[in-house]
Backbone as CSV, one residue per row, in Angstrom:
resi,resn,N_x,N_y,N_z,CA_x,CA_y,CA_z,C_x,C_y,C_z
1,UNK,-124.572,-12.039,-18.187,-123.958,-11.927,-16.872,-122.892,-10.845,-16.947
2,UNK,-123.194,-9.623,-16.440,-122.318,-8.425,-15.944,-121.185,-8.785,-15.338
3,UNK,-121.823,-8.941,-13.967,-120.938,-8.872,-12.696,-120.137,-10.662,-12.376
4,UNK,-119.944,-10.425,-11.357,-119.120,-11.753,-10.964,-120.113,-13.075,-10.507
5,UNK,-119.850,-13.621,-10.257,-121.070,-15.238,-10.030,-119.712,-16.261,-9.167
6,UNK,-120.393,-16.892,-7.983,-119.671,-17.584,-7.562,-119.989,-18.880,-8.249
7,UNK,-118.549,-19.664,-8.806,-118.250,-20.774,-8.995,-119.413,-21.924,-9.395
8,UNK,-119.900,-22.504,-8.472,-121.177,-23.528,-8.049,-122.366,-22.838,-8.849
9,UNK,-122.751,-21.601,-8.466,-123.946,-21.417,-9.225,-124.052,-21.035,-10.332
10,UNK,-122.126,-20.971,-11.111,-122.450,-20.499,-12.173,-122.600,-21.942,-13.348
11,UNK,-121.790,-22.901,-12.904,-122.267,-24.178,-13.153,-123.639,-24.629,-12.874
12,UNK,-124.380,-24.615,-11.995,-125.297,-24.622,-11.612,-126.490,-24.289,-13.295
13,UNK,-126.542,-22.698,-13.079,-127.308,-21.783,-13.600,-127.133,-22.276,-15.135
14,UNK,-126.023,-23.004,-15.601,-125.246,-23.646,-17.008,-126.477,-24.983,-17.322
15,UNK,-126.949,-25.249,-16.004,-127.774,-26.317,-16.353,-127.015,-27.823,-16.214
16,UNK,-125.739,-27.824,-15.456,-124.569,-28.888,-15.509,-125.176,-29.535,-14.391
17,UNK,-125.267,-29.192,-13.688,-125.545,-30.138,-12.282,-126.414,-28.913,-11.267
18,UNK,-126.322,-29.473,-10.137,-127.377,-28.655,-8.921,-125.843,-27.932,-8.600
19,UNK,-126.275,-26.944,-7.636,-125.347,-26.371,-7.010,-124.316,-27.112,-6.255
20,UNK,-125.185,-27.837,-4.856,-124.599,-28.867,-4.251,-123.591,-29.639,-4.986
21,UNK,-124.390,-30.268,-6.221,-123.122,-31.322,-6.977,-121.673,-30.555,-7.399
22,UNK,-122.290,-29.367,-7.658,-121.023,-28.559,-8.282,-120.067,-28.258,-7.228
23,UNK,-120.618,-28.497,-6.027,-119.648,-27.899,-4.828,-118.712,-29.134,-4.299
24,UNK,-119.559,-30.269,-4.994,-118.467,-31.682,-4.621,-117.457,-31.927,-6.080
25,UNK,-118.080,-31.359,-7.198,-117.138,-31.361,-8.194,-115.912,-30.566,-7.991
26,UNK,-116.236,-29.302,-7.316,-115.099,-28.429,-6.951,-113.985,-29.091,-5.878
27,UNK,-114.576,-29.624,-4.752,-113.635,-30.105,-3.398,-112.949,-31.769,-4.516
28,UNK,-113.727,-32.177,-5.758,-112.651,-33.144,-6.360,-111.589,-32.813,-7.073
29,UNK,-111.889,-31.050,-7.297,-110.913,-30.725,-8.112,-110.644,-31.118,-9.787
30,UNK,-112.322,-31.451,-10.284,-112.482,-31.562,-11.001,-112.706,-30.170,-11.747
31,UNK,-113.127,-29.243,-11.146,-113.636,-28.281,-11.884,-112.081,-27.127,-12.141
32,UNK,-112.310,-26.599,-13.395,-111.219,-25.671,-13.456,-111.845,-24.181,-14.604
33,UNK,-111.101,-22.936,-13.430,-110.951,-21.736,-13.978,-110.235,-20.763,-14.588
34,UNK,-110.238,-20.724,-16.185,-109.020,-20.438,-16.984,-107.681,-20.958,-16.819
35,UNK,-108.095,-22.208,-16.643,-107.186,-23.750,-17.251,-106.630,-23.931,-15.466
36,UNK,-106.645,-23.258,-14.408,-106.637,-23.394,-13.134,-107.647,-24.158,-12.211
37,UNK,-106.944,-24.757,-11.266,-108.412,-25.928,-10.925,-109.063,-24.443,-9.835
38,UNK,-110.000,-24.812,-9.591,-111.007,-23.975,-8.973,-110.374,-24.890,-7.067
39,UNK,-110.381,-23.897,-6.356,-109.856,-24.656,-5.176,-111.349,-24.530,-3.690
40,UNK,-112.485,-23.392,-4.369,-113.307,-23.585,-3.371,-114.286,-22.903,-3.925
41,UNK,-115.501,-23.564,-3.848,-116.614,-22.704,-4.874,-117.146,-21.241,-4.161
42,UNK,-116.447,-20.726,-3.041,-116.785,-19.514,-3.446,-116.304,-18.549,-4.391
43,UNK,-115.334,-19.217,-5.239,-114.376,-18.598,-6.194,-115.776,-18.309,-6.937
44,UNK,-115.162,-16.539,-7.806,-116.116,-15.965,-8.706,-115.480,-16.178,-10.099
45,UNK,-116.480,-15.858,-10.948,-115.946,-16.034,-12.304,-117.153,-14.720,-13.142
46,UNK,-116.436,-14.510,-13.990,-117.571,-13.529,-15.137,-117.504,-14.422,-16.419
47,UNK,-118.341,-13.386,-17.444,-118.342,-14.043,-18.542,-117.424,-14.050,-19.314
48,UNK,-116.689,-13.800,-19.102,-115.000,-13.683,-19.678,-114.067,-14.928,-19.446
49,UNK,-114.150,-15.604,-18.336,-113.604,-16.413,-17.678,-114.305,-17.876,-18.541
50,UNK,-112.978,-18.951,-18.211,-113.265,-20.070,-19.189,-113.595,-21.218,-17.737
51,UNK,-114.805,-21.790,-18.158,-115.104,-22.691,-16.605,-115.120,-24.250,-17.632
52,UNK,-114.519,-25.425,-17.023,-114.453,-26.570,-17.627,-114.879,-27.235,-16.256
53,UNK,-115.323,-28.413,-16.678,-115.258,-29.250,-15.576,-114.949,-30.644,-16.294
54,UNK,-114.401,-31.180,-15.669,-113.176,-32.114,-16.368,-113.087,-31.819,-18.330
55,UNK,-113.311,-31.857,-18.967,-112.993,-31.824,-20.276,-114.168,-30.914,-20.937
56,UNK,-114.797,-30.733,-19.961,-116.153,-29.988,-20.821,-116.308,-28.602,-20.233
57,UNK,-116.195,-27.728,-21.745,-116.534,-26.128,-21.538,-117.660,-25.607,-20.945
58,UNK,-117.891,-24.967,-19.849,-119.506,-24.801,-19.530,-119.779,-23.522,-19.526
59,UNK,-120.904,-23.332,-20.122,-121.506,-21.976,-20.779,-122.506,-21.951,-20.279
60,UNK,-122.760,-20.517,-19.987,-124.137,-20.132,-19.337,-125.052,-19.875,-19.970
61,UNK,-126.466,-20.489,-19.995,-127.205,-20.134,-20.887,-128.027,-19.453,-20.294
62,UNK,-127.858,-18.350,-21.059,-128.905,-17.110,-20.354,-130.690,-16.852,-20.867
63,UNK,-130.933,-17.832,-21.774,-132.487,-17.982,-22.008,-133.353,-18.630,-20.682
64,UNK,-134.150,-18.684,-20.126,-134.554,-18.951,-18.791,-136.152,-19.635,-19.589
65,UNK,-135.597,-21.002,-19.622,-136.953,-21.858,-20.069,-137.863,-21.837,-19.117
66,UNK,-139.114,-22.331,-19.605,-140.315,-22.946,-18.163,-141.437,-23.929,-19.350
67,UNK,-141.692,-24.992,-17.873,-141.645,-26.076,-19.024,-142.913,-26.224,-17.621
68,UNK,-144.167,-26.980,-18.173,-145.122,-27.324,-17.050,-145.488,-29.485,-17.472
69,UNK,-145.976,-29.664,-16.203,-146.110,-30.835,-16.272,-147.103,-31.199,-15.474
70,UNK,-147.925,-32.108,-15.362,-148.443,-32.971,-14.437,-148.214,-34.081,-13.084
71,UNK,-148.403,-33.525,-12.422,-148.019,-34.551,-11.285,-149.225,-35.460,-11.018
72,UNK,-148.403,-36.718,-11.174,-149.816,-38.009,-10.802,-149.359,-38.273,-9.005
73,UNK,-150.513,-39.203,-8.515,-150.238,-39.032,-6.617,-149.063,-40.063,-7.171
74,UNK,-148.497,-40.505,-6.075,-147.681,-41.213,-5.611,-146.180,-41.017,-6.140
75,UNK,-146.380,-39.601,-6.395,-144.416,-39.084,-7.235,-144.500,-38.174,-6.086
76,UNK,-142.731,-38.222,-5.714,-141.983,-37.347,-5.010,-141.678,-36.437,-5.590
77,UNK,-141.809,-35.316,-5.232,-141.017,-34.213,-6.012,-139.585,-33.346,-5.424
78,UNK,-138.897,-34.518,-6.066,-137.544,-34.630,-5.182,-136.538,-35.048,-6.403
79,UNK,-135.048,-34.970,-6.506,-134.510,-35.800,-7.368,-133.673,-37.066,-6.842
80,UNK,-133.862,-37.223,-5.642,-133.789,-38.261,-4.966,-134.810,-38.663,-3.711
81,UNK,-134.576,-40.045,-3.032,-135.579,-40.373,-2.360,-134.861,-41.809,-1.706
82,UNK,-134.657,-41.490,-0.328,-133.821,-42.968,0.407,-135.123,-43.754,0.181
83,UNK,-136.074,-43.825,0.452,-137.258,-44.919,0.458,-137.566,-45.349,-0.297
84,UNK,-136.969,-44.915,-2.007,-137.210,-45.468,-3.099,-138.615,-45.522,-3.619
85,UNK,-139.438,-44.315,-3.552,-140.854,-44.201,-4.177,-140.396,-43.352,-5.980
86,UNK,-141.439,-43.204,-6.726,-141.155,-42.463,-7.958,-140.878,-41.322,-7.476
87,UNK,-140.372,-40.852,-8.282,-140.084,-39.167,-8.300,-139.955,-38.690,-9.547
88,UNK,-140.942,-37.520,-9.621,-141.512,-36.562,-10.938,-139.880,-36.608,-11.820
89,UNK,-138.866,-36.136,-11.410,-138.335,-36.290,-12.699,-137.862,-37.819,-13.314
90,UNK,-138.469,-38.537,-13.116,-138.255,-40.151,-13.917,-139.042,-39.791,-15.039
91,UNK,-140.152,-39.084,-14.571,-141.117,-38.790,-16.080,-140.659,-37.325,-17.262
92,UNK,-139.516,-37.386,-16.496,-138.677,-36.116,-17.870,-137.812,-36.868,-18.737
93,UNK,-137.858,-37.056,-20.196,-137.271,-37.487,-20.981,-135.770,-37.297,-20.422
94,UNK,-134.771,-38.016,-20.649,-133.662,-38.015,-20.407,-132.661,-37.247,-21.514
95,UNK,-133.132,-36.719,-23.082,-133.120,-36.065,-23.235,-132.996,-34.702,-22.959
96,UNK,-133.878,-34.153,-22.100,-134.246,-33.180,-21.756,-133.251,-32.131,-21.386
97,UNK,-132.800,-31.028,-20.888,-131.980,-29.875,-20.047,-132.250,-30.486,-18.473
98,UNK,-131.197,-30.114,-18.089,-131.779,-30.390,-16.578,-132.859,-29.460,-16.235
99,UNK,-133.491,-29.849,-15.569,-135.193,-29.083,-14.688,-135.122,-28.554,-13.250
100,UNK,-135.396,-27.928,-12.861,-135.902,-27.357,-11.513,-136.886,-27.112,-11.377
101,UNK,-137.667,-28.416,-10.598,-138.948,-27.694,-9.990,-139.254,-26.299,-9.455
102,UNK,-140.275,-25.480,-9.460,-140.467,-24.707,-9.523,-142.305,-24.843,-8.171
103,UNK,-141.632,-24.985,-6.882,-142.721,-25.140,-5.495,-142.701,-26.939,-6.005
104,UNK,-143.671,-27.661,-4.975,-143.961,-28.971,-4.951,-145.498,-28.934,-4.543
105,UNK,-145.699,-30.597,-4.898,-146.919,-30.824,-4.536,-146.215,-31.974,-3.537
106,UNK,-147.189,-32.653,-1.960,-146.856,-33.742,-1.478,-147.103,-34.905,-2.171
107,UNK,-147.253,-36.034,-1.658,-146.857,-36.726,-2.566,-147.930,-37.767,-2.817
108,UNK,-149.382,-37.222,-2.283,-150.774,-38.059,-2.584,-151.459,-37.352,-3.487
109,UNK,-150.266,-36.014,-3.260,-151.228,-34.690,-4.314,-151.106,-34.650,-5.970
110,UNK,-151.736,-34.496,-6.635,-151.880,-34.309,-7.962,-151.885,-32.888,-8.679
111,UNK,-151.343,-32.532,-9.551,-151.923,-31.539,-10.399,-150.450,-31.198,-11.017
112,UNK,-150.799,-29.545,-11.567,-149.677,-28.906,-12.112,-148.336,-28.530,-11.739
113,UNK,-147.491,-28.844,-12.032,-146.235,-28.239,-11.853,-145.242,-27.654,-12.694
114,UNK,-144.947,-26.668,-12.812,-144.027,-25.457,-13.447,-142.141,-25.835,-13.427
115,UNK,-141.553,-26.521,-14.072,-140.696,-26.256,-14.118,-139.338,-25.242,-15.025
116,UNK,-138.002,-25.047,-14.323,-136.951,-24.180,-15.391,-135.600,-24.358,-15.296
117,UNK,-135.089,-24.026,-16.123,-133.680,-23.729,-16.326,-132.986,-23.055,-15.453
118,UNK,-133.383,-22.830,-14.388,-132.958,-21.372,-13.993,-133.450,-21.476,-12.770
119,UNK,-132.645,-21.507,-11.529,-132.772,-21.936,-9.951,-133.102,-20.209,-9.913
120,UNK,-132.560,-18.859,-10.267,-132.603,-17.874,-9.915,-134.358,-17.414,-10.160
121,UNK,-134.626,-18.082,-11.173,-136.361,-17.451,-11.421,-136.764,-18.334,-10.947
122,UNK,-136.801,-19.466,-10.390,-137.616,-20.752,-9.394,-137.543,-19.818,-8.171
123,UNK,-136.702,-19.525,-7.454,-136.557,-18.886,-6.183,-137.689,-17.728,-6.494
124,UNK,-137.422,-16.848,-7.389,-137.974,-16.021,-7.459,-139.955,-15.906,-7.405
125,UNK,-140.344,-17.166,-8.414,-141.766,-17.435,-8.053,-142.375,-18.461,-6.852
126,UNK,-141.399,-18.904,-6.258,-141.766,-19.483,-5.032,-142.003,-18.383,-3.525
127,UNK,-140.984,-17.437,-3.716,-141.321,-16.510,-2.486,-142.562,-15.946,-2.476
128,UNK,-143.100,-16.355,-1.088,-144.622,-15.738,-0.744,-144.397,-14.399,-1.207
129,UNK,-143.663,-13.353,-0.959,-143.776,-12.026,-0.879,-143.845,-11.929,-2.273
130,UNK,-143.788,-12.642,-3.142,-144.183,-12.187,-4.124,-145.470,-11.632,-4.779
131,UNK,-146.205,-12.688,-4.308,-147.278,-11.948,-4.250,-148.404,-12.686,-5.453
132,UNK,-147.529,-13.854,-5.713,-148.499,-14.960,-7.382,-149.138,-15.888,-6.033
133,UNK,-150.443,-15.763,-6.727,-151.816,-16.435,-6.388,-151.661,-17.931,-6.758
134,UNK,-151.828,-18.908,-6.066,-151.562,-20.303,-6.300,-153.233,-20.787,-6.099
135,UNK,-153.923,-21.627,-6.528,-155.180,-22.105,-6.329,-155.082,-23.772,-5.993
136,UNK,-155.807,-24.313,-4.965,-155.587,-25.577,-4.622,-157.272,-25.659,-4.577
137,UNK,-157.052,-27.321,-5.007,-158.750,-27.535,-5.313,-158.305,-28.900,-3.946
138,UNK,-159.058,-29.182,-2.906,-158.544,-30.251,-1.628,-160.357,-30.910,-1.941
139,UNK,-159.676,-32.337,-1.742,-161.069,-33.058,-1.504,-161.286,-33.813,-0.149
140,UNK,-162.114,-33.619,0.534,-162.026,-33.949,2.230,-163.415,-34.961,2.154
141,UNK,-162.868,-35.619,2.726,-163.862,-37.217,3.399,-164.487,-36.922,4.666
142,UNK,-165.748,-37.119,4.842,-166.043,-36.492,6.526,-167.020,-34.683,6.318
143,UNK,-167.254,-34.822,7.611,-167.753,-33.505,7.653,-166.386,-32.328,8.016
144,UNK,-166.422,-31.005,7.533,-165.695,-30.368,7.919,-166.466,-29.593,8.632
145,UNK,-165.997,-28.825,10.015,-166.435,-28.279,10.603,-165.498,-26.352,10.966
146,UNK,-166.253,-25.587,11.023,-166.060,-23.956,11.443,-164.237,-24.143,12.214
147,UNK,-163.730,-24.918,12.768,-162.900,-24.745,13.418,-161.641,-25.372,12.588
148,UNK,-162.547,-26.432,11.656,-161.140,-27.149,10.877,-160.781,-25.680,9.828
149,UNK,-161.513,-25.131,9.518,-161.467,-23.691,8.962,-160.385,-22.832,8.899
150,UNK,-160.897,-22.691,10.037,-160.086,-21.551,10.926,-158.738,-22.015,10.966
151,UNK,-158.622,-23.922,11.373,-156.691,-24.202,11.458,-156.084,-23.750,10.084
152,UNK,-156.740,-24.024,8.761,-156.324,-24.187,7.993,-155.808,-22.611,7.098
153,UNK,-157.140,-21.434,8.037,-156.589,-20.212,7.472,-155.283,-19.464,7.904
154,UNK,-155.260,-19.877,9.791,-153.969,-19.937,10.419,-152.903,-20.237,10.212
155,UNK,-152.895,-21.802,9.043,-151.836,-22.132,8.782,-151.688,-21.377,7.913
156,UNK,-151.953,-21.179,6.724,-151.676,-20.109,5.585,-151.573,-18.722,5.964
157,UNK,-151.827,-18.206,6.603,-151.256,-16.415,7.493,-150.189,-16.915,8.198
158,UNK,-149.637,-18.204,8.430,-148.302,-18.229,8.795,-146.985,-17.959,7.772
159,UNK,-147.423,-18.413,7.338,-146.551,-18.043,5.809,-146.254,-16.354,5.183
C-alpha cells in the first residue's frame, strides 16, 4: 500500500472484520490511529501509520488468497440471515481467515463458489464489464417454450 486508504477498509482489507463492522468499531471509539482514537472512518491511514483496534495491532496483508468451495441447496450466501436458514460460511472452519464471497448462488442453487481475502479483487471479478464467462447448468421441470427463451436472454442483456 503506496497511497492513503480510508480507515474501515483498511481494517477491512486486514481481514479484521467487514467494512461495515469496522465503521461501528470506529463510532465506539474503539479503533485507534498512532495511539489516537480514530474519530470517523473516513480518516486515511498509509503503511506507516500504526492502526489498533482495542489492543490489537492490525496489519495489512497484502497476499490476496482465493479459496473455492461448494455450495449445497438450502445455504444462504450471506453472513447473516433474520430467518435463520444455513449460511455457506458455517461450513468454513473457524479457524480459517475471514472469507469474502466472491458473486452468490440463490439459495436452492448448488455448485461452485470462489472465495478471498480481499473485498478489492471480489469487486473486481464480480463486475460484468469485466468480461469472465460464468457457466450455469439450470434444470427445468415442464416444457420450455421459444418465449421462456427469449425472457431469460433479456434478462441477461440487462446486465
Amino acid at each position: 500500500m503506496h497511497d492513503k486508504m480510508r480507515i474501515a477498509k483498511f481494517i477491512a482489507n486486514a481481514g479484521y472484520c467487514s467494512r461495515r463492522e469496522a465503521e461501528k468499531l470506529i463510532e465506539n471509539k474503539i479503533v485507534k490511529i498512532n495511539n489516537n482514537v480514530c474519530v470517523h472512518p473516513s480518516n486515511t491511514v498509509s503503511e506507516n501509520d500504526t492502526v489498533t483496534v482495542g489492543k490489537k495491532i492490525i496489519k495489512l496483508n497484502n497476499t490476496v488468497r482465493l479459496w473455492k468451495m461448494y455450495k449445497p441447496i438450502k445455504y444462504i450466501c450471506s453472513t447473516k440471515d433474520d430467518r435463520d436458514r444455513k449460511k455457506i460460511f458455517d461450513l468454513i472452519p473457524k479457524e480459517f481467515p475471514r472469507m469474502i464471497s466472491i458473486g452468490r448462488l440463490d439459495f436452492m442453487s448448488e455448485g461452485l463458489l470462489l472465495f478471498t481475502n480481499n473485498g478489492d479483487y471480489s469487486r473486481n471479478l464480480e463486475l460484468p464489464n469485466r468480461g469472465y464467462e460464468r457457466i450455469y447448468r439450470v434444470c427445468i421441470r415442464g416444457q420450455i417454450e421459444k418465449k421462456d427463451i427469449e425472457k431469460i436472454i433479456d434478462l441477461l442483456n440487462s446486465f
